[in-house]
C-alpha positions as CSV (number, residue, x, y, z in Angstrom):
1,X,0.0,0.0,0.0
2,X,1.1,3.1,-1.2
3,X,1.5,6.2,1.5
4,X,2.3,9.4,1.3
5,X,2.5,11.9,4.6
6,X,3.0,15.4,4.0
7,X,4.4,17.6,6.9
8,X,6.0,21.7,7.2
9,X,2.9,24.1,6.0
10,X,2.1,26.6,8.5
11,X,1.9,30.5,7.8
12,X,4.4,33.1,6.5
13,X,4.5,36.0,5.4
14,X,5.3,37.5,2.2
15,X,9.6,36.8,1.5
16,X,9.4,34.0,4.2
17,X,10.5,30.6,3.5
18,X,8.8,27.3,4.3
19,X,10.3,23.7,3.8
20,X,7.5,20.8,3.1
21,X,8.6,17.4,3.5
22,X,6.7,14.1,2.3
23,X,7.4,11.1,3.9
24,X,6.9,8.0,1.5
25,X,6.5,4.1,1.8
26,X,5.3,1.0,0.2
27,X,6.7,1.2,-3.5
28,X,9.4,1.0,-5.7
29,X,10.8,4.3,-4.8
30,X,13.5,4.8,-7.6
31,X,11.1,3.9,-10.2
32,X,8.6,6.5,-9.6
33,X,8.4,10.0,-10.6
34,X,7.9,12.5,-7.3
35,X,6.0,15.8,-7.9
36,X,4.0,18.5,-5.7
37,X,0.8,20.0,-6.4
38,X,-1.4,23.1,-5.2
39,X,-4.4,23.8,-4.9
40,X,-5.8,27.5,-4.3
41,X,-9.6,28.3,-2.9
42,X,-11.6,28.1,-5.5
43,X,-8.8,26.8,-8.2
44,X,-7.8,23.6,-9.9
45,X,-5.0,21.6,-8.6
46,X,-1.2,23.1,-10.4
47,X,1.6,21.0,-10.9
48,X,4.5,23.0,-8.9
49,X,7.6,20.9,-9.7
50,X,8.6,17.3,-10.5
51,X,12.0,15.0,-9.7
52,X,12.8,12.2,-11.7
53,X,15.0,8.9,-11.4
54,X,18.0,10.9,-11.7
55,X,16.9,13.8,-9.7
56,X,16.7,15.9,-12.6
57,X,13.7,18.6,-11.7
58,X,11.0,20.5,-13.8
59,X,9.2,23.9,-11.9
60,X,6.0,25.6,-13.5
61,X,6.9,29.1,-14.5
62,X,5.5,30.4,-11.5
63,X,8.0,29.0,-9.0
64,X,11.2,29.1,-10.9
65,X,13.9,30.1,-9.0
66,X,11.8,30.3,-5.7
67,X,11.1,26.6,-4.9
68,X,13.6,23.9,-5.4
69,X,12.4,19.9,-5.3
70,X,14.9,17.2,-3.7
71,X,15.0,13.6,-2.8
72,X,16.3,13.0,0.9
73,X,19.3,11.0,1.7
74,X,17.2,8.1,3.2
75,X,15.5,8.1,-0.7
76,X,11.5,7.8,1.1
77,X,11.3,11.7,1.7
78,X,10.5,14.0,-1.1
79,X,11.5,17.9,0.0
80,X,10.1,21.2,-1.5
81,X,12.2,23.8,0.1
82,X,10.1,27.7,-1.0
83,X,11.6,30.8,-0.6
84,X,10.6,34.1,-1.1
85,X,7.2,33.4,-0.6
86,X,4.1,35.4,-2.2
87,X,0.4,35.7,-1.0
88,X,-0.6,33.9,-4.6
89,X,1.3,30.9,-2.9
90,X,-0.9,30.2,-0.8
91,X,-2.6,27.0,-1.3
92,X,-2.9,23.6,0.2
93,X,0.2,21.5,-1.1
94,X,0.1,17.7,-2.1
95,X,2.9,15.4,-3.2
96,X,2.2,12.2,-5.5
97,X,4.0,9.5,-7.0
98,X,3.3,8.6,-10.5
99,X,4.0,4.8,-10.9
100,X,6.0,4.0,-14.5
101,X,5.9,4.4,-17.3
102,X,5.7,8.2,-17.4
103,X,7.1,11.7,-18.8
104,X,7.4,15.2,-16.8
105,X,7.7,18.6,-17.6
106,X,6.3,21.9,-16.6
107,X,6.1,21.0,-13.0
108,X,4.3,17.6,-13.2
109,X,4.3,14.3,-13.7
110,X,2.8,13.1,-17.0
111,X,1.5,9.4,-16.7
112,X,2.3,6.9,-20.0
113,X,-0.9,4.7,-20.3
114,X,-2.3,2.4,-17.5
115,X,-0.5,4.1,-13.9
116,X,-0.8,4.9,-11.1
117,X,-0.9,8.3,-9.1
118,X,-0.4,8.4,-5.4
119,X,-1.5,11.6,-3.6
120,X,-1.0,12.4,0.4
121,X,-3.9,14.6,2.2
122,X,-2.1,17.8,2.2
123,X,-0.3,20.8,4.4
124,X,-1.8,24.4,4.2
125,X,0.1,27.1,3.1
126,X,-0.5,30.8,3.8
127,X,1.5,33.3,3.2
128,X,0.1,37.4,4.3
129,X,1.1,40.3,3.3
């Protein structure tokens, strides 16, 4: 069974910094492709950035240069440290794993025919003003 926890939302304000951390079991976890998501009141979800095998990383334009996505050292923890926060960030955040075969770009994960996605419940951002 696949799990995902997320953990390190809370509330900023505006230039602060956060660090979200996703704490993952019960899959392959090199052969899946790692990605957060947000969701605004009122919005769709947004694919934020993605990490794959070899820890090479795609951001949506939004983010670029403000958020950076890592894999932890123990390889079952997914990171998205965010700096220089804006109101417009705020959102609740959700990270997934996209089983193979897939593609990513533009923030996300794109799945390849029949996969899987795994999503945690979520940690709220808020940033002020």
């Amino acid at each position: 069974q696949v799990r995902l926890v997320e953990s390190g939302g809370g509330s900023v304000q505006a230039g602060g910094s956060l660090r979200l951390s996703c704490a993952a079991s019960g899959y392959t976890y090199n052969s899946y492709c790692l990605a957060w998501s947000r969701q605004a009141p009122g919005k769709g979800r947004e694919g934020v950035a993605a990490i794959d095998l070899g820890g090479g990383t795609t951001y949506a334009d939004s983010v670029k240069g403000r958020f950076t996505i890592s894999k932890g050292n123990a390889r079952n923890t997914l990171y998205l440290q965010m700096d220089s926060l804006k109101p417009k960030d705020t959102a609740m955040f959700f990270c997934a794993a996209t089983s193979p075969p897939w593609d990513f770009g533009g923030g996300s994960c794109w799945p390849q025919g029949l996969t899987t996605t795994y999503w945690g419940q979520g940690t709220q951002v808020t940033v002020s003003s």
